[in-house]
Steps between C-alpha positions, in 0.01 A plus 500: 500500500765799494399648786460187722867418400600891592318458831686211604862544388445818666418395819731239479778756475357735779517193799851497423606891437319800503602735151284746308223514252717540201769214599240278583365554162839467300570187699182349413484612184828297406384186684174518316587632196280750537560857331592757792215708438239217553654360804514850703127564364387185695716538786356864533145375434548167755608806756213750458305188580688445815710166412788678519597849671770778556661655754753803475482806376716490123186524314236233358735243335856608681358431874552136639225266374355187822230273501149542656264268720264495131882399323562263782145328488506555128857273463412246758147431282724462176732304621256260663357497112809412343589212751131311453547535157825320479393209732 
């Protein structure tokens, strides 16, 4: 699933450097290839849910993007998933 995929290369990225909305999304988008468009939609959408979350003031998709306790919890579920499924 698209979104599942978004989630987690996102977070992925964000334990290692902090960067905006809109990088995170072109960065993601070429890993995945992923249009632009779709990858900021679910990046957005995984943030007004509270997986992800910004701090700053540059505006909505300029402002520095972190994880969440929900992204956190979220991310250690999945990867639990992934690991039992490969065993």
């Amino acid at each position: 699933d698209k979104q599942k995929d978004i989630f987690f290369e996102g977070y992925r990225f964000l334990e290692r450097r902090r960067t905006s909305l809109n990088r995170l999304a072109e960065i993601i988008s070429a890993q995945l290839d992923i249009s632009f468009s779709t990858t900021k939609w679910n990046i957005t959408k995984l943030r007004d849910l509270g997986f992800f979350e910004t701090i700053g003031t540059r505006g909505n998709t300029k402002t520095t993007l972190i994880s969440t306790t929900i992204g956190d919890t979220l991310y250690s579920t999945l990867e639990q998933q992934i690991k039992n499924k490969y065993r």
